[in-house]
C-alpha positions, 0 to 999 in steps of 0.5 A, spaced: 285 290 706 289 286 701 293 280 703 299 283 701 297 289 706 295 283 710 302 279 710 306 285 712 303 288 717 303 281 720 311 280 719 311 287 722 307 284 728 311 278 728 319 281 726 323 274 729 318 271 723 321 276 717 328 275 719 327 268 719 325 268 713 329 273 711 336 268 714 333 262 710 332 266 703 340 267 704 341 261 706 338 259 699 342 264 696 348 262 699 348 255 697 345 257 689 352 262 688 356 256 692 355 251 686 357 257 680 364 258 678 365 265 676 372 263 672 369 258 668 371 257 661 365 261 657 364 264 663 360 263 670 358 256 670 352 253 674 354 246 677 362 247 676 364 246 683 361 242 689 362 245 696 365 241 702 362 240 707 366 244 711 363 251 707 355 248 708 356 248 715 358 255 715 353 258 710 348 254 715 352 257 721 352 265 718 344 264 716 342 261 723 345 267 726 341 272 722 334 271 725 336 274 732 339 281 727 335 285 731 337 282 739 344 283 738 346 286 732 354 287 733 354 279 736 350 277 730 356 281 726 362 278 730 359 271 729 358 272 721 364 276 720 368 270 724 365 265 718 367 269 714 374 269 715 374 261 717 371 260 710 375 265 706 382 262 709 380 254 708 375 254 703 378 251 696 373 254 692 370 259 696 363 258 698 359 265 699 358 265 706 360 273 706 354 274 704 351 273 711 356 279 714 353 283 710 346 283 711 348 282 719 353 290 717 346 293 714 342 291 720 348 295 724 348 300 720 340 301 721 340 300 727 346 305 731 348 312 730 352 314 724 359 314 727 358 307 730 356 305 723 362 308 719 367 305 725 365 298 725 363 299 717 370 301 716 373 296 721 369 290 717 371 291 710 378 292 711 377 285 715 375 282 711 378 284 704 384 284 707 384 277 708 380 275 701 386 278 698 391 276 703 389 268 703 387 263 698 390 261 692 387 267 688 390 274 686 389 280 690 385 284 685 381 278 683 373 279 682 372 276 688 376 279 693 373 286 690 367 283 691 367 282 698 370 291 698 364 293 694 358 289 697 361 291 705 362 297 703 355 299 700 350 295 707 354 300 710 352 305 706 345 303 705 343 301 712 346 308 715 340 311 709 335 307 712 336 309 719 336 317 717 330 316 713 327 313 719 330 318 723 325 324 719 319 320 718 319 320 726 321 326 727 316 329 722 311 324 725 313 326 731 312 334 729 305 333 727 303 330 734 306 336 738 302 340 734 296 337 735 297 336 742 298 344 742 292 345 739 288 340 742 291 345 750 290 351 746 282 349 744 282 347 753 285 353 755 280 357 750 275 353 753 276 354 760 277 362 759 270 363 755 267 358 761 270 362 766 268 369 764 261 368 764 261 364 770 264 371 771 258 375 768 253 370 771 256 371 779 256 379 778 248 379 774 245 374 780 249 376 786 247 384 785 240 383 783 238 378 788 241 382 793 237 388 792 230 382 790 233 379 797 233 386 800 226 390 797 221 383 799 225 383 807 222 391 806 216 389 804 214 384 808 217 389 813 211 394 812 206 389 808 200 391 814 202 398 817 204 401 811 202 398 805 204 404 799 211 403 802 210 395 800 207 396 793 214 401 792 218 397 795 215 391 790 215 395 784 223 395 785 223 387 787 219 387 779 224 392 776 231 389 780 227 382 777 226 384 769 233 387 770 237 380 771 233 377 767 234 381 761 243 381 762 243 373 764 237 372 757 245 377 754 250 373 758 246 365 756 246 369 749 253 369 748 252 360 747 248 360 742 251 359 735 253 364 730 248 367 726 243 365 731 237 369 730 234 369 738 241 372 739 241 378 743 244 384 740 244 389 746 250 392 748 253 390 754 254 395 760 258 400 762 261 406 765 255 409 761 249 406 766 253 408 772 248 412 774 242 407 773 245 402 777 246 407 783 239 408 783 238 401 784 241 402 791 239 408 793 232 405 792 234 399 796 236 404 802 243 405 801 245 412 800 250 412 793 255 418 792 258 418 785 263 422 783 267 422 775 272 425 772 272 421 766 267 425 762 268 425 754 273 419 755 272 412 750 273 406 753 275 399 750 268 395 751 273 390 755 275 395 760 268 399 760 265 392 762 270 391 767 270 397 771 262 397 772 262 390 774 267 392 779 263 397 781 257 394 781 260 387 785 263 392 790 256 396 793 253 389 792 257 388 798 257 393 801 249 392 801 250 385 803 256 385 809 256 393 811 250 394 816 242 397 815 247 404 815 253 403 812 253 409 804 258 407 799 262 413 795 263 411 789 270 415 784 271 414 777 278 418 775 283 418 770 290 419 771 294 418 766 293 412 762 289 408 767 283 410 769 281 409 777 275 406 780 275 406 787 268 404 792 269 406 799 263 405 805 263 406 811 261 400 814 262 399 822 269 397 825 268 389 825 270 384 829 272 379 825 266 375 825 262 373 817 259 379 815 263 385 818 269 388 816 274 386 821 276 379 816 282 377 813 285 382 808 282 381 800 288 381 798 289 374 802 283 371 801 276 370 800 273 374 807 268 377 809 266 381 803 268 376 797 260 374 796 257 370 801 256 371 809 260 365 810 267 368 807 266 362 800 264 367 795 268 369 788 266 376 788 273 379 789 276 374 785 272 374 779 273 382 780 281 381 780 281 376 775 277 380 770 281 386 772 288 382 770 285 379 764 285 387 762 292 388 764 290 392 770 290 390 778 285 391 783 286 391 791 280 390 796 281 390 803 279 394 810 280 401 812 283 404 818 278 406 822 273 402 819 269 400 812 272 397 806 275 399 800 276 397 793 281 400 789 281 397 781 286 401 776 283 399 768 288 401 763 284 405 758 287 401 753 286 395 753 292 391 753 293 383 753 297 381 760 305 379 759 306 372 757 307 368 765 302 372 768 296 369 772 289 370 770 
């Protein structure tokens, strides 16, 4: 840093410093243009008057004032313009003490609104060429009293263009924060969705393939000594339900990775299209799974497609978890107009409202028996309406009359962004 850069940004920091140099330069100026006599007889000559004692005091009084221009500009003014007015009536010849009005009238004008700089812009000229031209022994036009019209006339001018253009550069400095602030939210927000899907995606691969892992090693430690081809069936779908979680969180994991990174996985995500596949993984838990579809030739939006089979597979991994040993699940894929409907019905036994039955609090209220864990604290229900809704569709669980449970998900079979204001 230059030590030009240097003094600046210490006047900048010390800003009583700077206008106190900027008084005494005035003062300096003040006292020089006193001892020049414009009407000399060659012209303006230097040392041709001597000012009285009364005007130096003046000159000193009006610079004096200038170094609080910036605590009270309009006192400042009031004070220059008063010494000012005291020397134009009483000063034979005339010192330039004016000349500290008009610094004190551009730091007004720099520092309010326009209306009130050409108020008291327009009050101050008049005062002060009225009285130049009215008082002394000098004519009305003389140079002087022009002098005092123009110079008020152009601090005005100058100190309302200063505060204009200060007024842009904070306005523009301003514009690129706000636009830096939104992009800095609009990264968060992108941020936070990405994390949220996959944690999404992490809850509906863990909580579906453990479950059945959870149920099939409890069926083989069951049947270990009595039968053990039934153990050795029950172990090759704990292997079969493991190799599967596997594969889909080495996928999920995968979206983390870098662009163009070469472990990348390239398998397609799943979708209506593995329905059957993942019916058969319970139904070789135990669990009888009826599937009726009428959506046969129907191209969904990968978006959708993935919605609608991790709503599916959420729900009969919760009925496996909550429903009882005997509880079957009836799963419908059915397109009605737009939409396309997915609805899973079991037919667990009437609960009492105890973890694990099917008398909780509605789903639509709340985590309850049915949202992940046994203790009602699981996200399942919410990550389904929340995936749901992220397509713009809805989604609605809860109990069933008479007993059971229902999940009901309408998918639009276009995907649409949801309206702006819509909760996610």
């Amino acid at each position: 840093m230059s030590t030009i850069e240097r003094t600046r940004d210490w006047l900048r920091a010390h800003p009583l410093a700077l206008d106190a140099a900027l008084a005494a330069g005035v003062l300096v100026s003040m006292v020089a243009g006193s001892f020049v006599d414009p009407h000399g007889e060659n012209g303006a000559s230097w040392g041709a008057r001597t000012p009285g004692a009364l005007g130096l005091t003046l000159m000193v009084l009006g610079a004096a004032a200038l170094v609080f221009r910036r605590r009270a500009p309009m006192t400042v003014l009031a004070a220059t313009v008063a010494f000012s007015l005291v020397e134009l009536v009483t000063g034979d010849p005339r010192a330039p003490v004016a000349m500290s009005a008009v610094v004190a009238l551009y730091t007004v004008a720099s520092t309010t609104d326009r209306p009130t700089t050409w108020r008291v812009g327009l009050v101050t000229m008049t005062v002060l060429t009225a009285v130049a031209m009215l008082a002394g022994p000098m004519p009305w036009y003389a140079q002087e009293n022009l002098g005092i019209f123009a110079w008020t006339g152009m601090a005005a001018a100058a100190g309302d263009a200063v505060r204009s253009r200060r007024a842009f550069v904070h306005a523009i400095r301003e514009r690129a924060e706000r636009a830096e602030r939104t992009r800095e939210e609009e990264a968060r927000r992108r941020v936070a969705e990405e994390r949220l899907r996959i944690a999404r995606d992490l809850h509906d691969v863990v909580a579906h393939h453990i479950a059945l892992v959870n149920v099939q090693a409890g069926v083989a430690a069951h049947v270990m000594d009595k039968r053990p081809d039934q153990a050795k069936e029950a172990l090759a779908h704990v292997r079969e339900a493991s190799r599967s979680a596997l594969n889909e969180l080495r996928a999920t994991v995968g979206l983390l990775r870098q662009s163009g990174d070469p472990e990348a996985p390239t398998e397609p995500a799943p979708g209506l299209a593995r329905l059957d596949e993942l019916a058969d993984t319970f139904r070789n838990a135990g669990m009888p799974v009826e599937v009726a579809r009428s959506d046969e030739g129907l191209s969904l939006p990968a978006a959708v497609d993935l919605a609608a089979y991790r709503v599916i597979q959420e729900a009969l991994t919760n009925v496996r978890k909550h429903a009882g040993p005997d509880a079957k699940a009836e799963v419908s894929v059915v397109r009605v107009g737009p939409n396309v409907e997915v609805t899973v019905l079991d037919g667990g036994p009437r609960g009492d409202g105890e973890p694990g039955g099917h008398g909780g609090p509605a789903a639509d209220e709340g985590p309850g028996p049915h949202d992940g864990t046994a203790e009602g604290g699981g996200h399942g229900l919410l990550g389904m309406r929340e995936r749901v809704t992220a397509i713009g569709g809805s989604c609605t669980a809860g109990p069933r009359y008479g007993g059971g449970f229902r999940v009901h998900a309408i998918l639009p079979v276009k995907n649409r962004t949801p309206a702006l204001g819509d909760s996610v």
